[in-house]
C-alpha positions in Angstrom: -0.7 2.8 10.1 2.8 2.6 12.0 4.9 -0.1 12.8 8.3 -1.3 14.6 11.2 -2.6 12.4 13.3 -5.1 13.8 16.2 -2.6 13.8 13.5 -1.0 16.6 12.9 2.4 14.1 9.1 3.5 13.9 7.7 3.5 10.4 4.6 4.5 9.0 2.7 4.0 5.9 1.4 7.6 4.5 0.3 8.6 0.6 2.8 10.5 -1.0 2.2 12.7 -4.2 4.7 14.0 -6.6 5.1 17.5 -3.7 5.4 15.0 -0.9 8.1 12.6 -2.0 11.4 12.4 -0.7 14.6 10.1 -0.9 14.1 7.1 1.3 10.6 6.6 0.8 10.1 3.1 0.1 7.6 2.5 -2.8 5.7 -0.5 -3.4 5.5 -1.0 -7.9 5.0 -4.3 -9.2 4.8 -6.3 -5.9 8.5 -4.9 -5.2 9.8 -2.3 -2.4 12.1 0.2 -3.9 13.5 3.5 -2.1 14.0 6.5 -3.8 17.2 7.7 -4.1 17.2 10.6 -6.2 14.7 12.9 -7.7 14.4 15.6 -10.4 12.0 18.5 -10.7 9.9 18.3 -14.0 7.7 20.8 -15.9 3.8 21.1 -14.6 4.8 19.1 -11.1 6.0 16.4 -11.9 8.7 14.7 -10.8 11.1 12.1 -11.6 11.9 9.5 -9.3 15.3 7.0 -9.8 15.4 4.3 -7.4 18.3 2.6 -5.7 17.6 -0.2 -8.6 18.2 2.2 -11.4 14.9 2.2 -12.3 13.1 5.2 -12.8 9.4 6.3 -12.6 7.1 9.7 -13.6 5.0 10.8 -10.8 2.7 13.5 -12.1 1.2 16.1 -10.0 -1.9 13.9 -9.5 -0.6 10.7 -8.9 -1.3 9.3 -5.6 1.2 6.7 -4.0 1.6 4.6 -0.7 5.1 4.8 0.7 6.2 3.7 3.4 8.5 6.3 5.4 10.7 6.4 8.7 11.0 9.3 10.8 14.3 11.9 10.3 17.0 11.5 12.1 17.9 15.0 14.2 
């Protein structure tokens, strides 16, 4: 699913797994967005993820997430 943001910027809703993730995904935990801002490699695939919050959350290698991601800028 895509949609416009009222800044006019295309985003899209995609499932993310602990290979997929990058900073600026927006997360949805506990009926709250957070964006990833940082992330550390972890043994077996895991990563770490800290959010802009200071909160921080394990992804494992088989946990799947929505996030919802805008395009790169070139």
């Amino acid at each position: 699913m895509s949609a416009w943001t009222s800044g006019g910027a295309l985003v899209s809703s995609i499932e993310i797994t602990a290979a997929t993730v990058r900073r600026g995904d927006v997360i949805q935990l506990g009926g709250a967005a957070r964006r990833v801002e940082d992330l550390f490699q972890l043994p077996r695939g895991a990563k770490q993820l800290v959010f802009e919050s200071g909160d921080l959350l394990t992804v494992h290698a088989r946990t799947r997430l929505v996030a919802v991601r805008m395009p790169r800028r070139r």
